[in-house]
PDB file of N, CA, C and O in Angstrom, chain B, residues numbered from 101:
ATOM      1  N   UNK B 101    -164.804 -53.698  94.450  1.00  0.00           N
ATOM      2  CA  UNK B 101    -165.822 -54.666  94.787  1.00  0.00           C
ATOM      3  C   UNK B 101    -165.208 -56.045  94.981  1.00  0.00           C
ATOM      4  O   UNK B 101    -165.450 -56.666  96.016  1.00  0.00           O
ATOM      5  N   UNK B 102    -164.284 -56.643  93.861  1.00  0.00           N
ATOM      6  CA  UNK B 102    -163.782 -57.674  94.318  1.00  0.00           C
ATOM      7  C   UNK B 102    -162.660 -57.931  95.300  1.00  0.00           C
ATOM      8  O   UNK B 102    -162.157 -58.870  95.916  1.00  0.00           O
ATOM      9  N   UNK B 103    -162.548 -56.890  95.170  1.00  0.00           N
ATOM     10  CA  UNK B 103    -161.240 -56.983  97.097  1.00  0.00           C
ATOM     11  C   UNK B 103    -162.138 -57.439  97.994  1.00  0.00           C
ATOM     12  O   UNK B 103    -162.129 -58.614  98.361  1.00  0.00           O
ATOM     13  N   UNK B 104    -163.017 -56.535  98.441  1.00  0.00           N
ATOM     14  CA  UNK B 104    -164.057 -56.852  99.758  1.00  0.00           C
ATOM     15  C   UNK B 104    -164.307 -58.514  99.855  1.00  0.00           C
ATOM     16  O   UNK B 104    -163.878 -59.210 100.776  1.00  0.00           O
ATOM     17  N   UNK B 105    -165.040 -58.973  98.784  1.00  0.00           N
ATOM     18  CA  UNK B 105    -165.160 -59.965  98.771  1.00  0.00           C
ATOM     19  C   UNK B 105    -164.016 -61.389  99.097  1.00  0.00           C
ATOM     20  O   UNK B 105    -164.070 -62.365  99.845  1.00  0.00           O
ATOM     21  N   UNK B 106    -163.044 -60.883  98.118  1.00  0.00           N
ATOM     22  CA  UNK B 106    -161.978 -61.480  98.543  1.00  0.00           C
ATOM     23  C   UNK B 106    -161.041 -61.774 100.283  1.00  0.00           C
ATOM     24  O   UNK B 106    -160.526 -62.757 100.815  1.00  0.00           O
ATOM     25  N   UNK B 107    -161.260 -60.045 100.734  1.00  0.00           N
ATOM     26  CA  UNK B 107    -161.207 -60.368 102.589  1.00  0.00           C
ATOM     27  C   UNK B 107    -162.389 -60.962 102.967  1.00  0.00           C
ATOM     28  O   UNK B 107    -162.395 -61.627 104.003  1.00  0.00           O
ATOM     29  N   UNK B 108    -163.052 -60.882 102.535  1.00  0.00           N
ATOM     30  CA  UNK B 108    -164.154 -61.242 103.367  1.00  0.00           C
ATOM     31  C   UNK B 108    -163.878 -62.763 103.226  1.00  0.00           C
ATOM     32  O   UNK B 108    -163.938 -63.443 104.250  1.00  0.00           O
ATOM     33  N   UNK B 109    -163.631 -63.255 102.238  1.00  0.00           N
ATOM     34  CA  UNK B 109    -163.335 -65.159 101.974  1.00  0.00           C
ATOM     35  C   UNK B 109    -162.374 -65.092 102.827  1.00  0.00           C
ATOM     36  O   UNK B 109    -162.643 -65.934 103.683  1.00  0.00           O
ATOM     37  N   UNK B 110    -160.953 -64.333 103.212  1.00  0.00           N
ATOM     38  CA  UNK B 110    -160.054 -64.408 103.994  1.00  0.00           C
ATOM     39  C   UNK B 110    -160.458 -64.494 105.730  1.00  0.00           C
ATOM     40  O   UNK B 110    -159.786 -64.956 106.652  1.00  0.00           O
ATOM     41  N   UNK B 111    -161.698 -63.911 105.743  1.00  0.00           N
ATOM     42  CA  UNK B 111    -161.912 -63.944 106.681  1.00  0.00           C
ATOM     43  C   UNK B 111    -162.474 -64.868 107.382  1.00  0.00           C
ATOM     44  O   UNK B 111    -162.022 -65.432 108.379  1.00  0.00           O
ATOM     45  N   UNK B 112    -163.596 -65.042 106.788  1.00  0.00           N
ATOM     46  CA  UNK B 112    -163.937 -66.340 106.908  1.00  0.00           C
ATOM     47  C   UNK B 112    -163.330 -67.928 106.686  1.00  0.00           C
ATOM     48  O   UNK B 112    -163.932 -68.910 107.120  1.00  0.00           O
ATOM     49  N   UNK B 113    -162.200 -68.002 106.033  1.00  0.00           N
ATOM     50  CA  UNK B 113    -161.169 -69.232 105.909  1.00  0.00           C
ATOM     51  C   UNK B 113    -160.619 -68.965 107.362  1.00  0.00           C
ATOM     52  O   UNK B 113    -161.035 -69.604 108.328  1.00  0.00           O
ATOM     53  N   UNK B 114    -159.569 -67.892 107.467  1.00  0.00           N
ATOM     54  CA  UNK B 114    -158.848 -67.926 108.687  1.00  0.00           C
ATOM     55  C   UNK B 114    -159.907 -68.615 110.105  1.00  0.00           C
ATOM     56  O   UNK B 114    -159.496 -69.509 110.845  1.00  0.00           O
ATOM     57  N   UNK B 115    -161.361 -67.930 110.241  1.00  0.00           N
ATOM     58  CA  UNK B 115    -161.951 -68.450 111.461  1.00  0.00           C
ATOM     59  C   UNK B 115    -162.161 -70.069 111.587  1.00  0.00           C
ATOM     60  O   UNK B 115    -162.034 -70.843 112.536  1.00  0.00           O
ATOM     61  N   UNK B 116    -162.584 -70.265 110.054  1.00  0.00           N
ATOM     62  CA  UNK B 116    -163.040 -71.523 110.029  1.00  0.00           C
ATOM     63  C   UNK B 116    -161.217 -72.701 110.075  1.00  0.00           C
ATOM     64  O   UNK B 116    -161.000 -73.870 110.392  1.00  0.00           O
ATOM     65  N   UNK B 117    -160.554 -71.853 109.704  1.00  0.00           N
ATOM     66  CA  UNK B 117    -159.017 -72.725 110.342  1.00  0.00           C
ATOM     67  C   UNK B 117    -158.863 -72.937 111.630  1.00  0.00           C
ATOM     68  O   UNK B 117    -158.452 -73.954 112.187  1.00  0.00           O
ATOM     69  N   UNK B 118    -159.294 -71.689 112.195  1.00  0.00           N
ATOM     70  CA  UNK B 118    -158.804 -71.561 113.357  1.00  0.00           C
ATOM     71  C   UNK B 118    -159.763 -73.092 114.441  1.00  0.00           C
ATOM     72  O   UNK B 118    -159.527 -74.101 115.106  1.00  0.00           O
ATOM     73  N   UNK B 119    -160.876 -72.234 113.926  1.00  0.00           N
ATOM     74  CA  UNK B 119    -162.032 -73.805 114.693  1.00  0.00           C
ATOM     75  C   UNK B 119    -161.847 -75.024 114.457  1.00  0.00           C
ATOM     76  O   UNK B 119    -162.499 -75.884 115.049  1.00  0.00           O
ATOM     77  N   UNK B 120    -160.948 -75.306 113.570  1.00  0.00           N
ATOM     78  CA  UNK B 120    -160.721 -76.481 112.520  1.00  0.00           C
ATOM     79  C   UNK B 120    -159.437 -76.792 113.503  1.00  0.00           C
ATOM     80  O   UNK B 120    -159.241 -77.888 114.028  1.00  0.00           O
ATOM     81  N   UNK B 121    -158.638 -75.690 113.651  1.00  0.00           N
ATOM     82  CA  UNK B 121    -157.230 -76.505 114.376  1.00  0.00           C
ATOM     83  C   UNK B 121    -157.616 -76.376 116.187  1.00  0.00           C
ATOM     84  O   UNK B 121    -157.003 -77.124 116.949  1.00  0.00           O
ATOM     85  N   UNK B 122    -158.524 -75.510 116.680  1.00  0.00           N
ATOM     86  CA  UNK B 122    -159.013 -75.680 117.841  1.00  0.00           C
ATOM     87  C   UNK B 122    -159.580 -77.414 118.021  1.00  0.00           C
ATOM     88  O   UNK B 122    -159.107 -78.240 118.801  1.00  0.00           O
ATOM     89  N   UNK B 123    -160.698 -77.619 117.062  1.00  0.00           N
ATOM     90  CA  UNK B 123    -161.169 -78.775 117.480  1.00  0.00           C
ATOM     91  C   UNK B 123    -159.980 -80.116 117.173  1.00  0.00           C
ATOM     92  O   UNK B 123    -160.060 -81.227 117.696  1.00  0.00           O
ATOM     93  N   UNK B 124    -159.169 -79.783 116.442  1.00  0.00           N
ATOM     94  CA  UNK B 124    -158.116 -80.759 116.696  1.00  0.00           C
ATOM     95  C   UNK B 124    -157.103 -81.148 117.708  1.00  0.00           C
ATOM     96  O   UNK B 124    -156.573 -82.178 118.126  1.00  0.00           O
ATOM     97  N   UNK B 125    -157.061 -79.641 117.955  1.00  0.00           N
ATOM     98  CA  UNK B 125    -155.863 -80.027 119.518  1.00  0.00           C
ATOM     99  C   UNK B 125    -156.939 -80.343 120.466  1.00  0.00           C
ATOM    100  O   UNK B 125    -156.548 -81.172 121.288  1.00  0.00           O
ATOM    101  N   UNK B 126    -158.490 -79.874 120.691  1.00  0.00           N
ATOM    102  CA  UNK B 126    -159.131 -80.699 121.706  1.00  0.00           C
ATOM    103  C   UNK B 126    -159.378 -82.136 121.719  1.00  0.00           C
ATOM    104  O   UNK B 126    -159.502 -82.778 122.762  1.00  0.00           O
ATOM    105  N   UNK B 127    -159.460 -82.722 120.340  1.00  0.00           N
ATOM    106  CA  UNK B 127    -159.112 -84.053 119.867  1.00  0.00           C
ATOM    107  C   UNK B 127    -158.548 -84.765 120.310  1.00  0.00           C
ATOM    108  O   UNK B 127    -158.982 -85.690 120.998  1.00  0.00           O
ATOM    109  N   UNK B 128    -157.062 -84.468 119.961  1.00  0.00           N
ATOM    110  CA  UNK B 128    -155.817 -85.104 120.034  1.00  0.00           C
ATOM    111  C   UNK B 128    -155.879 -85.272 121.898  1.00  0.00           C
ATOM    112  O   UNK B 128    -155.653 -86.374 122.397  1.00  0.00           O
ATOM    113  N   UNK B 129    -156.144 -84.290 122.608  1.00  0.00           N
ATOM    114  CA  UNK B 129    -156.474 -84.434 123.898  1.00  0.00           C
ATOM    115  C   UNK B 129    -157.135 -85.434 124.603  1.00  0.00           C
ATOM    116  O   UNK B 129    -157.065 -85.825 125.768  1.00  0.00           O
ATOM    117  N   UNK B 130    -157.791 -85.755 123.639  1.00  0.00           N
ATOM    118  CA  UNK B 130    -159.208 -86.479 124.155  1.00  0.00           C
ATOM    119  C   UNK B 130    -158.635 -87.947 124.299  1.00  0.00           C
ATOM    120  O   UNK B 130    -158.688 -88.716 125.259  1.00  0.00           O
ATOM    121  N   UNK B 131    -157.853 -88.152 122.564  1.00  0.00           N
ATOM    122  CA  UNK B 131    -157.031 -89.512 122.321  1.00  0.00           C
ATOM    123  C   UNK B 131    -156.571 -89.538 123.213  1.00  0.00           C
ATOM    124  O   UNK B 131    -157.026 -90.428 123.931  1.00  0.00           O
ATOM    125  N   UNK B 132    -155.700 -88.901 123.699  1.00  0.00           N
ATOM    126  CA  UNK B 132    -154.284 -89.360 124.736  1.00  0.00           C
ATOM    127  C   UNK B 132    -155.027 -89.627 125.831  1.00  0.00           C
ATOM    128  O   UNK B 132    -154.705 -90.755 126.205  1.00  0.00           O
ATOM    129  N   UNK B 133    -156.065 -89.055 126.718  1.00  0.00           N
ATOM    130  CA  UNK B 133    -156.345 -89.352 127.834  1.00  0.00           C
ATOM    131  C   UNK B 133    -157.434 -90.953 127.550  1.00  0.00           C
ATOM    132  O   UNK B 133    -157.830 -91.803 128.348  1.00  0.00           O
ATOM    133  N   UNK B 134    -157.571 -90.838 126.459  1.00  0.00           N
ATOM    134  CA  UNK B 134    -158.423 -92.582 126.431  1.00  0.00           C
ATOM    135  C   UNK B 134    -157.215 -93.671 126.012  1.00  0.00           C
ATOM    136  O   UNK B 134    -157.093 -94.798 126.492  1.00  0.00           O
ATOM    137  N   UNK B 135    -156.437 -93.116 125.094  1.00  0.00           N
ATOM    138  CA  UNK B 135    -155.077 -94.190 125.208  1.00  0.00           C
ATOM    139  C   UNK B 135    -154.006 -94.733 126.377  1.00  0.00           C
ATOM    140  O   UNK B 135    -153.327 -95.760 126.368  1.00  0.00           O
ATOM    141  N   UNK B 136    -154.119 -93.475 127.577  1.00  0.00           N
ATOM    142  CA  UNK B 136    -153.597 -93.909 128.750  1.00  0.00           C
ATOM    143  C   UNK B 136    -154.583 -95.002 129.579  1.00  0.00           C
ATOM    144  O   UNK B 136    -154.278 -95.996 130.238  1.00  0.00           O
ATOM    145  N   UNK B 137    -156.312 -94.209 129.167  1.00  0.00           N
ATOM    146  CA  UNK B 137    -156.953 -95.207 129.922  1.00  0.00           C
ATOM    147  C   UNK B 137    -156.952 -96.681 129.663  1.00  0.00           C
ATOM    148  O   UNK B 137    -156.986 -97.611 130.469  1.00  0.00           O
ATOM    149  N   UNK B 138    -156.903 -96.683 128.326  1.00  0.00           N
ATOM    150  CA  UNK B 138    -156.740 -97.925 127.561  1.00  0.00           C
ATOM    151  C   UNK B 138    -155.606 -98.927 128.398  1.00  0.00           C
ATOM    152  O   UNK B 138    -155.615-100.050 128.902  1.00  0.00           O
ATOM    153  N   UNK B 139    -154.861 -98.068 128.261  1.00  0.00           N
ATOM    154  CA  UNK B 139    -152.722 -98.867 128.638  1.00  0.00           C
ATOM    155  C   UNK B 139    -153.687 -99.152 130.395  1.00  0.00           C
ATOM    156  O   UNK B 139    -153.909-100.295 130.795  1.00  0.00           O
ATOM    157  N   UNK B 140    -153.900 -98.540 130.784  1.00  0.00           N
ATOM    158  CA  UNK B 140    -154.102 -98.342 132.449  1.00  0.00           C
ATOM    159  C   UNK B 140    -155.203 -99.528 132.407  1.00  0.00           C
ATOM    160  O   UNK B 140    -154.776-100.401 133.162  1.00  0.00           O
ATOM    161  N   UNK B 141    -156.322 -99.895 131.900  1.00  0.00           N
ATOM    162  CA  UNK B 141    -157.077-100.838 131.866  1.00  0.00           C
ATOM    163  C   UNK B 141    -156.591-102.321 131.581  1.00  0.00           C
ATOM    164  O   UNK B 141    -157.061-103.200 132.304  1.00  0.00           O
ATOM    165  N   UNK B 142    -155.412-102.779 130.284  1.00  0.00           N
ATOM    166  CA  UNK B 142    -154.595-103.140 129.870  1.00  0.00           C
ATOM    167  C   UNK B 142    -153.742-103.776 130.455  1.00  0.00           C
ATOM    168  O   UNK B 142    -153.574-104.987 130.312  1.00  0.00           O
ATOM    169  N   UNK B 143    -152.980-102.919 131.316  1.00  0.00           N
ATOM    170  CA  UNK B 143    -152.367-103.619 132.515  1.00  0.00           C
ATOM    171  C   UNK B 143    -152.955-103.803 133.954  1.00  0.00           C
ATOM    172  O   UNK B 143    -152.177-104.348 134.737  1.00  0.00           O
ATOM    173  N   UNK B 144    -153.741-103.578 134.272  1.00  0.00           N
ATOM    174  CA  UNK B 144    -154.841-104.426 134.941  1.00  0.00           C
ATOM    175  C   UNK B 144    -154.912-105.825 134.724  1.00  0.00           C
ATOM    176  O   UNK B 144    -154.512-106.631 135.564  1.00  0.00           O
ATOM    177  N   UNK B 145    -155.469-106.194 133.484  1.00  0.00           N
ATOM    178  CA  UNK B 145    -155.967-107.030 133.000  1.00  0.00           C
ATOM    179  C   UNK B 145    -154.886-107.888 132.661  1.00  0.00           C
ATOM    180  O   UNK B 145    -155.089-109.099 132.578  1.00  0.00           O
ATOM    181  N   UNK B 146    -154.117-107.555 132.521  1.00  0.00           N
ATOM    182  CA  UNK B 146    -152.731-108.777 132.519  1.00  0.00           C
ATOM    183  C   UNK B 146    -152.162-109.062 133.758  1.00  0.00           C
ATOM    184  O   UNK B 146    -151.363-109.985 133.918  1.00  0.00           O
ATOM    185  N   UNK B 147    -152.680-108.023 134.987  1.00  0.00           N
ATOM    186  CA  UNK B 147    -152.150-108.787 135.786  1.00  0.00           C
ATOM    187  C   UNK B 147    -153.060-109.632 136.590  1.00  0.00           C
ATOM    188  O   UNK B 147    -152.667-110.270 137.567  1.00  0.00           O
ATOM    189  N   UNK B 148    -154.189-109.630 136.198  1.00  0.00           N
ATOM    190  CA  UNK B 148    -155.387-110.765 136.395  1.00  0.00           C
ATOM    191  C   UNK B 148    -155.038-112.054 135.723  1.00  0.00           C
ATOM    192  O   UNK B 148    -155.033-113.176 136.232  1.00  0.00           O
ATOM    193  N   UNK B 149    -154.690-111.641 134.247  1.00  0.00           N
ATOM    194  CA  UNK B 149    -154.114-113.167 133.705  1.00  0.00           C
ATOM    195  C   UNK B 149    -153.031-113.720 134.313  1.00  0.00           C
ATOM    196  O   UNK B 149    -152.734-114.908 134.191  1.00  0.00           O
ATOM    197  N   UNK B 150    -152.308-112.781 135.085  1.00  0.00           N
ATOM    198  CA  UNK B 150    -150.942-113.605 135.382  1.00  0.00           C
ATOM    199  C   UNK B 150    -151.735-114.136 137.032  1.00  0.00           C
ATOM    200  O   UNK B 150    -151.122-115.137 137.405  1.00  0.00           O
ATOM    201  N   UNK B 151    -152.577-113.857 137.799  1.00  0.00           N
ATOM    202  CA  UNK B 151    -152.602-114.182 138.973  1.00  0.00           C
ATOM    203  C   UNK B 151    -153.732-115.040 138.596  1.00  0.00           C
ATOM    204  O   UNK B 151    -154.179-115.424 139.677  1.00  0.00           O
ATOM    205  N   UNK B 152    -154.595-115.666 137.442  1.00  0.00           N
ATOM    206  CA  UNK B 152    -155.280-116.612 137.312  1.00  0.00           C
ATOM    207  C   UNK B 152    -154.358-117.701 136.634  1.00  0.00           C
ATOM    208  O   UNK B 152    -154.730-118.873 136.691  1.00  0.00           O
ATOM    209  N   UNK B 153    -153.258-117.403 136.038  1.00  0.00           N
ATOM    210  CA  UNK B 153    -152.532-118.006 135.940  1.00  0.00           C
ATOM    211  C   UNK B 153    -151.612-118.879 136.553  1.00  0.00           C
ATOM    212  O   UNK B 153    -151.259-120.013 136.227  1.00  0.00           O
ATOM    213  N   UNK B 154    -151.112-117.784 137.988  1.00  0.00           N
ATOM    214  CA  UNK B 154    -150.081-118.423 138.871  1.00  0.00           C
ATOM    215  C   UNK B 154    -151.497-119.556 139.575  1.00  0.00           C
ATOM    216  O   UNK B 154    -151.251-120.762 139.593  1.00  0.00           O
ATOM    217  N   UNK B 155    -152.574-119.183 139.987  1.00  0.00           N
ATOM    218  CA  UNK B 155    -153.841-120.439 140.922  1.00  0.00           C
ATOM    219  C   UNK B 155    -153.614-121.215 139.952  1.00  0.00           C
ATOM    220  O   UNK B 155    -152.897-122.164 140.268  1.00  0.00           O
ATOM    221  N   UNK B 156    -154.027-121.185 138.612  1.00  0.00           N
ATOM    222  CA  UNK B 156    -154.114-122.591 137.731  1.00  0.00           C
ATOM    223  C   UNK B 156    -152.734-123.202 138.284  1.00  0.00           C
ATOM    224  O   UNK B 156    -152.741-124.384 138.627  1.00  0.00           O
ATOM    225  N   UNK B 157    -151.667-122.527 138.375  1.00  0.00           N
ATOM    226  CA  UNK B 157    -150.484-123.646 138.432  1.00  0.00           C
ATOM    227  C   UNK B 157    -150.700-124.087 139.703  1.00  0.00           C
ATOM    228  O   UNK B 157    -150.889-125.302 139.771  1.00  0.00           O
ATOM    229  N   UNK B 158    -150.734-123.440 140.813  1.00  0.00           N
ATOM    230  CA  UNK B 158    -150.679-123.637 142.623  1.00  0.00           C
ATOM    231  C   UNK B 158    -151.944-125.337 142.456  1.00  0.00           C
ATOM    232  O   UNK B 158    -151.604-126.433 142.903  1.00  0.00           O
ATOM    233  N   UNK B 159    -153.451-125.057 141.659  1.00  0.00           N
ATOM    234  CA  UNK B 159    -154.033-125.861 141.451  1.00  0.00           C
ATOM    235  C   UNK B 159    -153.558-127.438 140.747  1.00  0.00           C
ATOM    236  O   UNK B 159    -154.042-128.525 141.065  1.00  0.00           O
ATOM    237  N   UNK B 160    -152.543-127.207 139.777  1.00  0.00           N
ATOM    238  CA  UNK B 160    -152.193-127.970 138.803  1.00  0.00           C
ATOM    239  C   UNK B 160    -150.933-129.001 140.065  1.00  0.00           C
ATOM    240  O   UNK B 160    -150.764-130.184 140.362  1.00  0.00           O
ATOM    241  N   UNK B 161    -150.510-128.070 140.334  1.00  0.00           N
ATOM    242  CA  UNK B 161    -149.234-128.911 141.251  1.00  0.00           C
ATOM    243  C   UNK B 161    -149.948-129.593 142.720  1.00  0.00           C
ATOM    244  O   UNK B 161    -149.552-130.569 143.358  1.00  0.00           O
ATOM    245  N   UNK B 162    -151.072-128.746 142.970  1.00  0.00           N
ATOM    246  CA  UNK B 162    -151.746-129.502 144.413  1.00  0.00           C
ATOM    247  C   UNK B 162    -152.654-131.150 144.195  1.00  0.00           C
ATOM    248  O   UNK B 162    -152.808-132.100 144.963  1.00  0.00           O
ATOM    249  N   UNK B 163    -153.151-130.867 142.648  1.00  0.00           N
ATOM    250  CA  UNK B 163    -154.130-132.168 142.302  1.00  0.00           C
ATOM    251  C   UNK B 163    -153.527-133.408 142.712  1.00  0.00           C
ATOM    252  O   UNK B 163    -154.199-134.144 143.434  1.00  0.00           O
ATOM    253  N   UNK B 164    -152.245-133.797 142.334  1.00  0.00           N
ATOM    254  CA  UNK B 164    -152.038-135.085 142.611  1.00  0.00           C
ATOM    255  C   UNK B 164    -151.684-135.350 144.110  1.00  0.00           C
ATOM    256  O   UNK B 164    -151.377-136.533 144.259  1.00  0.00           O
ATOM    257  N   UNK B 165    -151.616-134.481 145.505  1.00  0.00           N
ATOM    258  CA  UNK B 165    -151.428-135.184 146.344  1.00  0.00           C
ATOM    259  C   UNK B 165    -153.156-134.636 147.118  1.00  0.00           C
ATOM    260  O   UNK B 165    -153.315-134.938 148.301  1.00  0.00           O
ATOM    261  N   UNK B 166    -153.977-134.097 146.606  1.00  0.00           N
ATOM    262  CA  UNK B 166    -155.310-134.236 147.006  1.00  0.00           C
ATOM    263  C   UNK B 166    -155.568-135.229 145.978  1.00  0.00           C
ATOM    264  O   UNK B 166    -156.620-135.655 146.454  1.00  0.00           O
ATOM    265  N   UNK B 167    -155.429-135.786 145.124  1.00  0.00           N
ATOM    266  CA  UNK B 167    -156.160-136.717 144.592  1.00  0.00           C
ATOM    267  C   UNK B 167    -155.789-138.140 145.810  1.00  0.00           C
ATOM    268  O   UNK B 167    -156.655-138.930 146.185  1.00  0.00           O
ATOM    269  N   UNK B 168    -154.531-138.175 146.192  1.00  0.00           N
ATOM    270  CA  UNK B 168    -154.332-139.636 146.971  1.00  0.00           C
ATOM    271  C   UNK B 168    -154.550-139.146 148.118  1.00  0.00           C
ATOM    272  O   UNK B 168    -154.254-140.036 148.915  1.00  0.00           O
ATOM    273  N   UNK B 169    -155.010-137.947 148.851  1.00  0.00           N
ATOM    274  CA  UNK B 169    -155.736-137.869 150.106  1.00  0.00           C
ATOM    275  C   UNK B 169    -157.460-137.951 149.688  1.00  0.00           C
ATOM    276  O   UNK B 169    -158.296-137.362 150.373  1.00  0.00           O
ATOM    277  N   UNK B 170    -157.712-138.510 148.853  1.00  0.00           N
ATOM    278  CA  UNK B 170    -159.380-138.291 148.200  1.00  0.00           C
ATOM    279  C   UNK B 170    -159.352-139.915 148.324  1.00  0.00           C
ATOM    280  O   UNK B 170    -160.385-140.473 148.695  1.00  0.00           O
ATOM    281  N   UNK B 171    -158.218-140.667 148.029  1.00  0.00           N
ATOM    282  CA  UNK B 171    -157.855-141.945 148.022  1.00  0.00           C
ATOM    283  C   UNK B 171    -158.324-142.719 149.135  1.00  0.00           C
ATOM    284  O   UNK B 171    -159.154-143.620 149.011  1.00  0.00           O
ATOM    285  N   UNK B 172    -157.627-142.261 150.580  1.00  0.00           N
ATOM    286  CA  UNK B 172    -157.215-142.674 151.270  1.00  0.00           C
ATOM    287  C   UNK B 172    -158.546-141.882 152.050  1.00  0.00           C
ATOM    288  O   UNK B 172    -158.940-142.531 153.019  1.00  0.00           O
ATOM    289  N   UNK B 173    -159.032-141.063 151.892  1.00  0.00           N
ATOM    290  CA  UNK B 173    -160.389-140.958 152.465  1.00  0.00           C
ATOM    291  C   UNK B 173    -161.605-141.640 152.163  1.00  0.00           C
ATOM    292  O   UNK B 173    -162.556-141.655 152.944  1.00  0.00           O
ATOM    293  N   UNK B 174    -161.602-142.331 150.803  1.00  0.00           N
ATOM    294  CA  UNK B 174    -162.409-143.307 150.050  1.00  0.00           C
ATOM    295  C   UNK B 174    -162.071-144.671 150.920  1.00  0.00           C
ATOM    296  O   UNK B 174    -163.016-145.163 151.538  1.00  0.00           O
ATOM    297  N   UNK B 175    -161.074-145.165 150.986  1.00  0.00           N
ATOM    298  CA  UNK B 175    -160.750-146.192 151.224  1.00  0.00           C
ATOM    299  C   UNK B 175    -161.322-146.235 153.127  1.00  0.00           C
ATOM    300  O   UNK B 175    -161.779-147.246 153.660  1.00  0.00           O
ATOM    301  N   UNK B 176    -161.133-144.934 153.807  1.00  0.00           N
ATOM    302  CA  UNK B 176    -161.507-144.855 155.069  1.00  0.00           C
ATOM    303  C   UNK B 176    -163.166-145.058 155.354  1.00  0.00           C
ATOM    304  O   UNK B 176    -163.656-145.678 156.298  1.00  0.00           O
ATOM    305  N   UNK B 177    -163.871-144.375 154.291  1.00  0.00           N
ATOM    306  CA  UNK B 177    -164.910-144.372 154.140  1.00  0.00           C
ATOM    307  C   UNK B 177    -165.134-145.803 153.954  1.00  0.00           C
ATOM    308  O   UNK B 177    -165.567-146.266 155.009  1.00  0.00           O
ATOM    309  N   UNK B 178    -165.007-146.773 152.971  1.00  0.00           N
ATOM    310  CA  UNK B 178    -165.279-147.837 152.725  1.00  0.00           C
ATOM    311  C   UNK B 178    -165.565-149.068 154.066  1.00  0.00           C
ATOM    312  O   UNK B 178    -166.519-149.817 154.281  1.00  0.00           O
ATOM    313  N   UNK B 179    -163.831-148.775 155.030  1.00  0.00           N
ATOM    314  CA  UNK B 179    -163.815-149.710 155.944  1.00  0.00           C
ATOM    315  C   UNK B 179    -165.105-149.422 156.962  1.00  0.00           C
ATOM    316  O   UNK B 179    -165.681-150.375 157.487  1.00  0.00           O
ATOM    317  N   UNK B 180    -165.538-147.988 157.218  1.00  0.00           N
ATOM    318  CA  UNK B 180    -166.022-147.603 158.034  1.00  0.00           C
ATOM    319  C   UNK B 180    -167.413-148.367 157.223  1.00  0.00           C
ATOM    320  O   UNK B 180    -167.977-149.293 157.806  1.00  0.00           O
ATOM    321  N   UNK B 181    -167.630-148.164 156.619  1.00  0.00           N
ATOM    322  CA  UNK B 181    -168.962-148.914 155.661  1.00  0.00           C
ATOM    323  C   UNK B 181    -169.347-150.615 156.190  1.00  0.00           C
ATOM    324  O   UNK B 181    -170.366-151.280 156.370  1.00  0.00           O
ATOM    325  N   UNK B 182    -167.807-150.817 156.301  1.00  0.00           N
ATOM    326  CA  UNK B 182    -168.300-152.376 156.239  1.00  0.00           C
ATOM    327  C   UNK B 182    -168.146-152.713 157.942  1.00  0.00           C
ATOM    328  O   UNK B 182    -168.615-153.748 158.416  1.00  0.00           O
ATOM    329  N   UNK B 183    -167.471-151.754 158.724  1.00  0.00           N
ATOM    330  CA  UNK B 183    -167.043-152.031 159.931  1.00  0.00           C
ATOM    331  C   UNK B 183    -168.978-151.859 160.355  1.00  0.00           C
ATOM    332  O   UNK B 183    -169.632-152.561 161.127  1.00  0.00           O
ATOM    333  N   UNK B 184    -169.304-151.025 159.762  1.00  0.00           N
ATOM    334  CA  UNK B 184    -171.167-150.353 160.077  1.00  0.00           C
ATOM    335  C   UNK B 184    -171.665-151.743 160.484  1.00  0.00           C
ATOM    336  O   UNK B 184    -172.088-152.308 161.493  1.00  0.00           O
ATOM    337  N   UNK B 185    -171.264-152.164 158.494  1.00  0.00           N
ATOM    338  CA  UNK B 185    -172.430-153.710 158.049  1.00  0.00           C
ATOM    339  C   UNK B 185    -172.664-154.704 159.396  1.00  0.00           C
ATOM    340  O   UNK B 185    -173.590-154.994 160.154  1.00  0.00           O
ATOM    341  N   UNK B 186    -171.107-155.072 159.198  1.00  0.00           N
ATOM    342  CA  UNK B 186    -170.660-156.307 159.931  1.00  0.00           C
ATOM    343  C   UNK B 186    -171.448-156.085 161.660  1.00  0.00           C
ATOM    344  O   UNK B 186    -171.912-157.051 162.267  1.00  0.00           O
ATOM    345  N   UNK B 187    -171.461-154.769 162.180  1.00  0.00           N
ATOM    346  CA  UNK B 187    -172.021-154.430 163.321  1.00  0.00           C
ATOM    347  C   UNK B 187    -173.349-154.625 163.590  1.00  0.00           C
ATOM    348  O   UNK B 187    -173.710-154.527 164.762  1.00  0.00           O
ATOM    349  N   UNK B 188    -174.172-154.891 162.710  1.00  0.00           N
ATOM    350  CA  UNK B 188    -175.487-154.870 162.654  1.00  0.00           C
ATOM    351  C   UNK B 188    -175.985-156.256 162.969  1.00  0.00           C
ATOM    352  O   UNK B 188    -177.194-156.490 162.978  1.00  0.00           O
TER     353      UNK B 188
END
């Protein structure tokens, strides 16, 4: 009587291992294909920082000679202002 019982616990351990190490290697599967997605999303995204990065600089180095063409269009504007007045 207690043999039976005893395979029978054997039997039931082994299946429930088996489902136990099935659902782990489908697991571990699952990780790797979301950790590549991860890396793959990842570097995307850094190379957005680096190309919002390189405009901030292209921006940073263009300001000061649009700032003295902003100058010199102010100043055009102005004469044209008074060249208006004086016409009237």
């Amino acid at each position: 009587m207690d043999s039976t019982w005893f395979e029978v616990l054997v039997i039931i351990l082994g299946v429930m291992l088996g489902i136990f190490l099935i659902l782990n290697i489908v697991l571990a599967v699952v990780l790797i294909k979301i950790g590549k997605s991860i890396k793959r999303i990842t570097d995307h995204a850094e190379h957005i920082a680096d190309t919002a990065d390189h405009v901030g600089d292209f921006f940073r180095a263009a300001a000061p000679p649009l700032a003295i063409l902003k100058i010199i269009a102010n100043i055009g504007e102005a004469i044209q202002n008074k060249a208006g007045k004086k016409g009237k």
